[in-house]
C-alpha positions as CSV (number, residue, x, y, z in Angstrom):
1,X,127.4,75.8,93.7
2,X,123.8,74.6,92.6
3,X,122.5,77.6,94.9
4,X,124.5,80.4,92.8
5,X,123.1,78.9,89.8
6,X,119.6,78.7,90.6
7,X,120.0,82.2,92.2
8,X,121.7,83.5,89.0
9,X,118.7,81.8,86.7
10,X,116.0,84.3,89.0
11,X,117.5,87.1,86.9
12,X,117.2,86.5,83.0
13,X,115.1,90.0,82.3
14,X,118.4,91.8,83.7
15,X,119.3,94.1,80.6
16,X,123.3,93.9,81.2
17,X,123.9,95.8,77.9
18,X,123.1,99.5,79.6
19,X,124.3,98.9,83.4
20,X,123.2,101.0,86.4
21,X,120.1,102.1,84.3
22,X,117.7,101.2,87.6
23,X,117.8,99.8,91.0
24,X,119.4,96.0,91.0
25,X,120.2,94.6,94.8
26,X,123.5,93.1,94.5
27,X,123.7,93.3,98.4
28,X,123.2,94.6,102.0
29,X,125.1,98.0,102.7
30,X,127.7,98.4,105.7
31,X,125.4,99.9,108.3
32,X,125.5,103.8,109.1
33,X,127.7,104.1,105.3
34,X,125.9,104.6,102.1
35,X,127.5,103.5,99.0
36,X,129.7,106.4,96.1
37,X,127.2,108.3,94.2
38,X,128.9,106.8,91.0
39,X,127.3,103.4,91.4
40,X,123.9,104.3,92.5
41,X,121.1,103.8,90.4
42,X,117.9,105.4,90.3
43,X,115.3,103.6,92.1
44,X,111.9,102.1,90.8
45,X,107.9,104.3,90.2
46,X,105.6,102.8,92.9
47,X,102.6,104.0,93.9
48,X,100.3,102.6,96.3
49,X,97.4,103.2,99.2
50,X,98.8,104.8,103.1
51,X,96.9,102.8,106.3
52,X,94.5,106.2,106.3
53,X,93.1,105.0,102.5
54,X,95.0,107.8,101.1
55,X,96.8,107.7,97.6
56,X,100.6,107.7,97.8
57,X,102.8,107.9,94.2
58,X,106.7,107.6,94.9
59,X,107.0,110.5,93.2
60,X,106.6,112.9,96.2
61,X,109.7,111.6,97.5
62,X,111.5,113.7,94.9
63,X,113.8,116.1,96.0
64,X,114.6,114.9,99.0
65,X,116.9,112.1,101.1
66,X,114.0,109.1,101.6
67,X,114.2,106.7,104.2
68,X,112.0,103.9,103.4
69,X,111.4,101.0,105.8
70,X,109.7,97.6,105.0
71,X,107.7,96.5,108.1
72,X,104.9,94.0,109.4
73,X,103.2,94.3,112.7
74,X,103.9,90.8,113.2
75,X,107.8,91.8,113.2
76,X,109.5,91.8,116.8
77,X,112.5,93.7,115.5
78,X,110.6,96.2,114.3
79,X,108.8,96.9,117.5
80,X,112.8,97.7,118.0
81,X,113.4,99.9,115.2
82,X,110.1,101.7,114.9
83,X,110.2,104.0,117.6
84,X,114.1,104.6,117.2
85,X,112.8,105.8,113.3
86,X,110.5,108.0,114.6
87,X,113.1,109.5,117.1
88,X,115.2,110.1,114.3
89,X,112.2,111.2,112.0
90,X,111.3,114.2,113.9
91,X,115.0,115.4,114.1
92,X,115.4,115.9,110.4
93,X,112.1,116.0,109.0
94,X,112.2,119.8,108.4
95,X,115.8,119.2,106.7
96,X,114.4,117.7,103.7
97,X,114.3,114.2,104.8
98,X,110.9,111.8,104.0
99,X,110.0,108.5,105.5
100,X,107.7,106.0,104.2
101,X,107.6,102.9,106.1
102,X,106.1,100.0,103.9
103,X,103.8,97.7,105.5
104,X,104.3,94.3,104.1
105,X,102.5,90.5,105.1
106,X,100.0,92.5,107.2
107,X,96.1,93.3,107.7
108,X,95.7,96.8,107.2
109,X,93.7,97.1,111.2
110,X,96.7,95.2,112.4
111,X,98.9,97.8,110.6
112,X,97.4,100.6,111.8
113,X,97.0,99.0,115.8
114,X,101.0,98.7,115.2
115,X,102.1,102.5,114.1
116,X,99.8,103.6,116.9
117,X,101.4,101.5,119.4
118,X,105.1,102.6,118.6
119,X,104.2,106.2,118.0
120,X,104.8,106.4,114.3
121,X,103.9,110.0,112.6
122,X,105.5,109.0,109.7
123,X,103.2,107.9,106.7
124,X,103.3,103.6,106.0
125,X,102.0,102.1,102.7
126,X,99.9,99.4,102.8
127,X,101.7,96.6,100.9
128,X,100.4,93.4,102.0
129,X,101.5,91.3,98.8
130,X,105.1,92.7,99.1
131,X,105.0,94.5,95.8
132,X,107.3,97.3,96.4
133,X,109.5,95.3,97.3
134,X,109.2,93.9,94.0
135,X,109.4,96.9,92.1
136,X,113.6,97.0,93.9
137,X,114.8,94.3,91.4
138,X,116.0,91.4,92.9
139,X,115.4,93.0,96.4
140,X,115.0,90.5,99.4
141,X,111.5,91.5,100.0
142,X,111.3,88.2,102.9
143,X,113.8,90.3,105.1
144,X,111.9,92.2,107.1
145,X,112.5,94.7,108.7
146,X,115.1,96.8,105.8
147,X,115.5,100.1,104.9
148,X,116.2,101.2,101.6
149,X,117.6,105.0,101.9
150,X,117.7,107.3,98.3
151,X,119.6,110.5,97.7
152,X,117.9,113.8,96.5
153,X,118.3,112.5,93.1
154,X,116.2,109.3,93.7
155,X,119.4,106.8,93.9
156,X,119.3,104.2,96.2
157,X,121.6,105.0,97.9
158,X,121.7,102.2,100.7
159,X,119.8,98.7,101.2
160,X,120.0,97.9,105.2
161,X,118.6,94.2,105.5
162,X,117.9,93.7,109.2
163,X,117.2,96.2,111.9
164,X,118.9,99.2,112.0
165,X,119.6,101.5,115.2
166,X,118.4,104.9,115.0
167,X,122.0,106.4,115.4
168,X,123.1,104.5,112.7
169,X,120.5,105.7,110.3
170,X,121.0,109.1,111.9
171,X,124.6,108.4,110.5
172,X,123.3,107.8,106.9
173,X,120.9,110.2,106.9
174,X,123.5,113.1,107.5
175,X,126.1,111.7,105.1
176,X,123.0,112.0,102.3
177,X,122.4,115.5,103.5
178,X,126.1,116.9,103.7
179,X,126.3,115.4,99.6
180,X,123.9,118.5,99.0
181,X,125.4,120.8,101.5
182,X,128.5,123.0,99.7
């Protein structure tokens, strides 16, 4: 009981008067299901520096399903998960599907060591404080590795917290893409 309350007290700059106006994790998704368009919210600006030094704004995800996926090097799971992303990346990146994984608690040479290692294409911010993760209100940014997947409208559209297989992504993905198919 004390835990709910000091959990509730995290959250007094929560403007309940206009609900579902942004992002607010309230919980983990089922894995390979995303939840009804009705109750998504539109997810957080964030901009940031990729491992290569170049300048990423979220805005370029727009447009199109997003997988992003917070990360460290220092992760095992995501020595897992990784590769099974990238698998999955190269299958429907010309279907208008992004990933952005999101390197968090890291050094950047550690970082980059890491996406070589598992053969990641894919373009990682460099997020060593954990401030995206910030930006997603509320968002369990000490659960690494999770995925945070957004429709083409920029809804978050699914929070996984733990590792997540690459067929059930592949799952998500596809239900995110038939919502635009008619």
């Amino acid at each position: 009981m004390a835990a709910s309350a000091v959990l509730l007290g995290c959250s007094t700059d929560v403007d309940q008067t206009t609900p579902r106006q942004q992002y607010e994790f309230t919980g983990a998704t089922p894995v390979a299901t995303v939840v009804e368009e009705a109750v998504r919210a539109p997810a957080p600006s964030f901009d940031g520096e990729l491992l290569d030094g170049t300048p990423f704004e979220s805005s370029s995800l727009d447009g199109d399903v997003a997988v992003i996926n917070f990360w460290g090097s220092w992760c095992a799971p995501c020595r897992v998960e990784t590769p099974e992303f990238q698998a999955v990346y190269v299958d429907v990146a010309d279907q208008g599907v992004q990933f952005l994984g999101i390197d968090v608690k890291d050094e950047r040479q550690l970082a980059i060591a890491f996406v070589d290692s598992v053969g990641a294409t894919y373009p990682s911010l460099f997020d060593p404080r954990g401030e995206v993760a910030l930006a997603f209100r509320g968002f369990p940014a000490n659960v690494v590795p999770s995925t945070i997947l957004l429709d083409r409208q920029g809804r978050v559209a699914a929070v996984y917290a733990g590792a997540v297989r690459g067929e059930d992504l592949r799952t998500a993905v596809a239900l995110l893409l038939d919502e635009g198919a008619a």
